[in-house]
C-alpha positions as CSV (number, residue, x, y, z in Angstrom):
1,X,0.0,0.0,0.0
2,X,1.3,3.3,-0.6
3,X,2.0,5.0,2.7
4,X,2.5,8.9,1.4
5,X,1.0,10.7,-1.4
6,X,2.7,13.7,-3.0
7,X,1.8,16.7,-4.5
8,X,3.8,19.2,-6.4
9,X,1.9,21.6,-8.4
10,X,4.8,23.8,-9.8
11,X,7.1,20.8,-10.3
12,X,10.8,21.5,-11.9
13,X,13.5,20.5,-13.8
14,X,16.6,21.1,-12.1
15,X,19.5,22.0,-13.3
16,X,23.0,22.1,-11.1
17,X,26.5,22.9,-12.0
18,X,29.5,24.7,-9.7
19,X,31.7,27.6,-10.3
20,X,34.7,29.1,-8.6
21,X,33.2,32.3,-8.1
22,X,30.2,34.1,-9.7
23,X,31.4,37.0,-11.2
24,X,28.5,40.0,-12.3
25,X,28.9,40.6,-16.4
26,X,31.9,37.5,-16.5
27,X,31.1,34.6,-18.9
28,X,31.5,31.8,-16.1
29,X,33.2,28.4,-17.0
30,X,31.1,26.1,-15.3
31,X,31.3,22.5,-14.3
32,X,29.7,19.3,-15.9
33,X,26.1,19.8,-15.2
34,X,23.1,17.8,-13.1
35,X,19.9,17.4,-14.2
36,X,17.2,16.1,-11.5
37,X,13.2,16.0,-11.1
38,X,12.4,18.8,-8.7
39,X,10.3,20.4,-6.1
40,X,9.4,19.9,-2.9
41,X,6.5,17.2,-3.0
42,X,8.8,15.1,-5.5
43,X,11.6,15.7,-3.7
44,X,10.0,14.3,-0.8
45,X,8.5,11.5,-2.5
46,X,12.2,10.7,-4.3
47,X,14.0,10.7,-0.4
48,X,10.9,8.0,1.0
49,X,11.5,5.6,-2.3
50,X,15.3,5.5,-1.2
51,X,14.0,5.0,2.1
52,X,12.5,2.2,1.0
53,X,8.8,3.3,1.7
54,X,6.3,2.9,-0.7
55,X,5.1,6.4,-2.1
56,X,2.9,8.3,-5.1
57,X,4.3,11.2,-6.6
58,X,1.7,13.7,-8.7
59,X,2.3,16.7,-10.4
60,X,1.6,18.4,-13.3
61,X,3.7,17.8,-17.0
62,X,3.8,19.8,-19.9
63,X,6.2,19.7,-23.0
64,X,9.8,18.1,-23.4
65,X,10.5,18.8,-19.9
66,X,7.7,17.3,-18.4
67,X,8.5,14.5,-20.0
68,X,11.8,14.2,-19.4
69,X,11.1,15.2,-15.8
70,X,8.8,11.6,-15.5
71,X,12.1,10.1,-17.4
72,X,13.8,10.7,-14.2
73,X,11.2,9.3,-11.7
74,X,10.7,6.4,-13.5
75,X,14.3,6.0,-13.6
76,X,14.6,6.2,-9.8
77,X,12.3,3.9,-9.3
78,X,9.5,6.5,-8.2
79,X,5.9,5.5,-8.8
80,X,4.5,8.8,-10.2
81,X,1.2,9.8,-12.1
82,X,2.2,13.4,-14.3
83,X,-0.9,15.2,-14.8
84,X,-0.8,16.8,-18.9
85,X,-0.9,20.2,-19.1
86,X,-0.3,22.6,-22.1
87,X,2.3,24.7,-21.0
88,X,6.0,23.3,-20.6
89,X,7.1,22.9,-17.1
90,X,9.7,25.1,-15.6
91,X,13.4,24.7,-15.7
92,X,15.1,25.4,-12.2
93,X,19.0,26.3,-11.9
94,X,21.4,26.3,-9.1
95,X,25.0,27.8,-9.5
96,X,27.3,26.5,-6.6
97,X,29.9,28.6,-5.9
98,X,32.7,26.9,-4.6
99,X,35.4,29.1,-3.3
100,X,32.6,30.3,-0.9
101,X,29.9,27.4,-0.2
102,X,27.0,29.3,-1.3
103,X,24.0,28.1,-3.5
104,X,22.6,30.4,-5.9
105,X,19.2,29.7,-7.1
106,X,17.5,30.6,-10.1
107,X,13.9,29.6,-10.0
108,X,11.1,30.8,-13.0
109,X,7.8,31.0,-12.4
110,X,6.1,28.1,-13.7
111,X,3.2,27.5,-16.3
112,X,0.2,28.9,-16.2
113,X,-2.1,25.9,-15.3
114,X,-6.0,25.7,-16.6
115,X,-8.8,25.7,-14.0
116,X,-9.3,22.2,-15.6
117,X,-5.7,21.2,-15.0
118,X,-6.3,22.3,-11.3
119,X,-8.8,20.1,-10.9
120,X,-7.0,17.1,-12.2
121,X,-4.8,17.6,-10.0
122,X,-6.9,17.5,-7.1
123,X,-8.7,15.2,-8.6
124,X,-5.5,12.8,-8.8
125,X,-4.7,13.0,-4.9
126,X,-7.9,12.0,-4.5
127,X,-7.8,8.5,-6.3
128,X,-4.1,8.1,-5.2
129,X,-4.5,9.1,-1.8
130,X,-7.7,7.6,-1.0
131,X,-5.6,4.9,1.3
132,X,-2.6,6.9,2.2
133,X,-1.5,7.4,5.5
134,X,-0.3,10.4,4.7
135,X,-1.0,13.6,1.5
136,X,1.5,16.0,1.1
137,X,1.7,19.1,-0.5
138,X,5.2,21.1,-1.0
139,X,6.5,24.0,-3.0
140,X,4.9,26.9,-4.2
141,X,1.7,27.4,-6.4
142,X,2.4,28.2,-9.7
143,X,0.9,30.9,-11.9
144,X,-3.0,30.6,-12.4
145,X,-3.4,28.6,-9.3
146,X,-5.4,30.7,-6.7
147,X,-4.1,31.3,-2.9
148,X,-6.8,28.4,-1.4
149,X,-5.5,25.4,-3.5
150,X,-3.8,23.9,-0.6
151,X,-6.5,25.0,1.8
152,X,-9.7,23.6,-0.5
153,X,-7.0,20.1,-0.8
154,X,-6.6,20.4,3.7
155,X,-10.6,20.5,4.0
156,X,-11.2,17.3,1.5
157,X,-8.1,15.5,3.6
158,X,-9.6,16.7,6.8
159,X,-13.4,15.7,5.7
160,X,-11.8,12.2,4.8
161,X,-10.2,11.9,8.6
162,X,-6.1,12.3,6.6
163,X,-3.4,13.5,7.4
164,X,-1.9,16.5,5.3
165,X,1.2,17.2,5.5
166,X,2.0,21.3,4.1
167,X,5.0,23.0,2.9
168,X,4.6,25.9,1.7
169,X,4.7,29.9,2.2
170,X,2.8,33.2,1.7
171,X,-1.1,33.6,1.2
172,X,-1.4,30.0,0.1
173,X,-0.1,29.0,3.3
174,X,-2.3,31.4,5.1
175,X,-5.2,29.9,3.4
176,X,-4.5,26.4,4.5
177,X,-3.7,27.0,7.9
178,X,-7.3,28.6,8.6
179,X,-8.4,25.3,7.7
180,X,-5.7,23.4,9.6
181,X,-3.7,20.7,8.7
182,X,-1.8,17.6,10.5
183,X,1.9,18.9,10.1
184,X,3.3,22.0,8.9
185,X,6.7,23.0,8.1
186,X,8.2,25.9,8.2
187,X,11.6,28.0,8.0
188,X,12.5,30.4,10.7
189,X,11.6,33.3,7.7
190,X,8.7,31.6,6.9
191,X,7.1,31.4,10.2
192,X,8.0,35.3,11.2
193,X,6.5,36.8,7.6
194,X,3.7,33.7,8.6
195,X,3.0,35.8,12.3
196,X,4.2,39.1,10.9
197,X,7.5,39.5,13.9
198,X,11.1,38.8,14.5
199,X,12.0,36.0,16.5
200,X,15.5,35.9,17.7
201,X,15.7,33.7,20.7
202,X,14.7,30.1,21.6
203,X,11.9,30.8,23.5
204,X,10.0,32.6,20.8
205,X,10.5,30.3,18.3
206,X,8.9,27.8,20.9
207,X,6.1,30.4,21.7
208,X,5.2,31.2,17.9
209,X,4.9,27.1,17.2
210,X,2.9,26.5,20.0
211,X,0.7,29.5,19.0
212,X,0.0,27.9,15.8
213,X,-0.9,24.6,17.6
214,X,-3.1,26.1,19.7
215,X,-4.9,28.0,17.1
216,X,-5.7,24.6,15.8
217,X,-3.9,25.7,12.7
218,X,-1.7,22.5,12.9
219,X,-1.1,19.6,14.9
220,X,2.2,19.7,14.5
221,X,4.9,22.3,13.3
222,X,8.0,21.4,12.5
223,X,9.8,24.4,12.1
224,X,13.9,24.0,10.7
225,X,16.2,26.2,11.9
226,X,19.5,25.8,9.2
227,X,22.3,25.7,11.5
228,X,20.4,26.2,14.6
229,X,19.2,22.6,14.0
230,X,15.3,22.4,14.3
231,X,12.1,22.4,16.8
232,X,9.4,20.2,16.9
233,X,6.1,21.1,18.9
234,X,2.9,19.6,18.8
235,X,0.0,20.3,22.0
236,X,1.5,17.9,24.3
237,X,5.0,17.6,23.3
238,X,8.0,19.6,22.1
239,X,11.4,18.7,21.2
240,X,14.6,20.7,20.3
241,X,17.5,19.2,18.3
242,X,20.8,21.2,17.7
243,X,22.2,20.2,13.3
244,X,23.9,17.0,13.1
245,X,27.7,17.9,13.1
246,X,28.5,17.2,9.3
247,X,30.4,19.0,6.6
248,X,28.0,21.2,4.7
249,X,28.2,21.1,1.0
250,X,25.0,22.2,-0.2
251,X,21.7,22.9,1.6
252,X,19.9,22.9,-0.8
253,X,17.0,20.2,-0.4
254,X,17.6,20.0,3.4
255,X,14.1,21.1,4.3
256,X,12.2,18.3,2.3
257,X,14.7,15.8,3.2
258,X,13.4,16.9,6.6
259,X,10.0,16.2,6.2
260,X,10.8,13.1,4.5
261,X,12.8,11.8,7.5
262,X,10.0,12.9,9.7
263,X,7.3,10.8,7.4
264,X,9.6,7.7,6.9
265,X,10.2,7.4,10.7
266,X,6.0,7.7,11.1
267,X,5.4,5.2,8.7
268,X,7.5,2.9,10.0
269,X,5.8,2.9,13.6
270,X,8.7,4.8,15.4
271,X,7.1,7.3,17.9
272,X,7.1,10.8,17.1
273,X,10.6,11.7,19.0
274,X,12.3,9.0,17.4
275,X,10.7,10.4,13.7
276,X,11.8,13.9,14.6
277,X,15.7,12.3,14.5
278,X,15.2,10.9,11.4
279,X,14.3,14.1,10.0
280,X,17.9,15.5,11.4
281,X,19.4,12.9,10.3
282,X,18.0,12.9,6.8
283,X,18.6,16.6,6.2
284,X,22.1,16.6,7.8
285,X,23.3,13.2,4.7
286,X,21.0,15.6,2.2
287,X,23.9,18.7,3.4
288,X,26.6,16.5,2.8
289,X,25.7,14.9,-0.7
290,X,26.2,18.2,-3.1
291,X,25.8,14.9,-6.0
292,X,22.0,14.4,-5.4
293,X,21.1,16.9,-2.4
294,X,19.2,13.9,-1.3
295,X,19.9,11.6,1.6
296,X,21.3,8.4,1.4
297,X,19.5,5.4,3.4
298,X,23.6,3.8,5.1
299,X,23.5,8.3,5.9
300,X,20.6,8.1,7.5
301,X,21.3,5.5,10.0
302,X,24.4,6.4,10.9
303,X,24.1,10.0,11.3
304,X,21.0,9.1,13.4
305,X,23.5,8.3,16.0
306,X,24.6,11.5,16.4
307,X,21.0,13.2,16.8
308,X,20.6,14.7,19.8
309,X,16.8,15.7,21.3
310,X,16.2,17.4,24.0
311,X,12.4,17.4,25.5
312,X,11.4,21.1,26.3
């Protein structure tokens, strides 16, 4: 049975290389490039099929790089279900600068997607998801696509007694969160444009989650915290994890290796604790692994070991 459900609806084809330095006006010899599905729902769904855990990615795919985008799955070995559209989907590209560790990311805006193509997208989670444990949606809406997409997909789920899992930002997010959902994940950014503050210290970041839970906005949140490591709150529990001491290469990826960590530890009946470390421990081998930006299931395990939670 398949355990988590996907859905990106501004999906990409992603396209890496490195540089020494980026230079303004310079023609810049780059290195041998990567080319890799993206976004955040298939991202997820490509880190749980490594994971061995069975999994449904959906998305829309228009043109030569839709297709070549579903290429990719398939050749991963991700079970995935590309919803036409007649627009091409977007091309993504990420410039890693070498002499500096920094990742910069060049995203376009996406196709402009029918009302029609909307709803066969919704329509798709539906039939897919109809026995999932768990429906996610990651990434942002694309072009067309009105701000309570995600929110209109977190009432069905909710109607149906699922779990949806968000990732996203902005109105869209503001939308669904009215509604409520079972997990939300935000960045430290996201959540202070989300609550319209600055928080700076520990305590508010614990305060602004627990807000959100209390609103009945989400379950859980599990907000990511780059270098700070992340927090994990829900109404009766709330645990604090410093990053996983590794080398950082890239982060790029590290917030849906996150969620997929968190999912994959779910699904396999470890308690919600022991989930939140896999979730560190997925994003920390997704840091290290500048070749895929995903983690690696011999990563996973063994930088699990070096997790450490703290209860709050």
């Amino acid at each position: 049975m398949t355990q988590i459900v996907t859905l990106t609806m501004n999906p990409a084809l992603d396209i890496s290389t490195s540089v020494d330095k980026v230079v303004a006006t310079h023609k810049l010899r780059c290195r041998e490039e990567k080319t890799q599905p993206g976004g955040g729902g298939i991202n997820i769904s490509r880190v749980v099929r490594r994971l061995d855990t069975q999994t449904t990615a959906i998305y829309p795919s228009g043109g030569f790089t839709g297709q070549i985008l579903t290429q990719l799955l398939e050749n991963e070995g991700v079970q995935s279900q590309g919803i036409p559209i007649a627009q091409e989907t977007r091309e993504c590209f990420t410039v890693h600068e070498t002499s500096s560790g920094k990742d910069f990311r060049f995203l376009l805006p996406g196709p402009i997607l029918t009302l029609a193509e909307q709803q066969a997208c919704a329509a798709a989670l539906d039939q897919r998801g109809a026995a999932a444990r768990f429906l996610v949606a990651s990434g942002s809406l694309p072009p067309g696509v009105s701000d309570d997409f995600y929110a209109r997909l977190a009432k069905r789920a909710k109607d149906h007694g699922q779990h949806f899992v968000l990732d996203t930002s902005g109105p869209a997010l503001r939308a669904a969160l009215e509604v409520g959902v079972y997990l939300f994940k935000p960045s430290l950014r996201e959540l202070e444009e989300l609550l319209g503050q600055t928080l700076t210290t520990e305590a508010q970041w614990h305060e602004a989650a627990r807000e959100i839970v209390g609103r009945g906005q989400a379950e859980i949140v599990a907000l990511s915290l780059g270098e700070e490591g992340a927090l994990l709150v829900t109404a009766k529990q709330s645990f604090r994890a410093p990053a996983v001491p590794v080398k950082v290469v890239s982060t790029v990826g590290a917030g849906d290796n996150f969620v997929a960590g968190i999912l994959w530890g779910l699904c396999n009946q470890h308690a919600l604790e022991q989930s939140f470390g896999f979730g560190m421990a997925s994003a920390a081998a997704a840091v290290m692994n500048v070749d895929s930006n995903l983690c690696e299931p011999t990563d996973l395990h063994r930088l699990y070991q070096l997790v450490r939670i703290t209860p709050l």
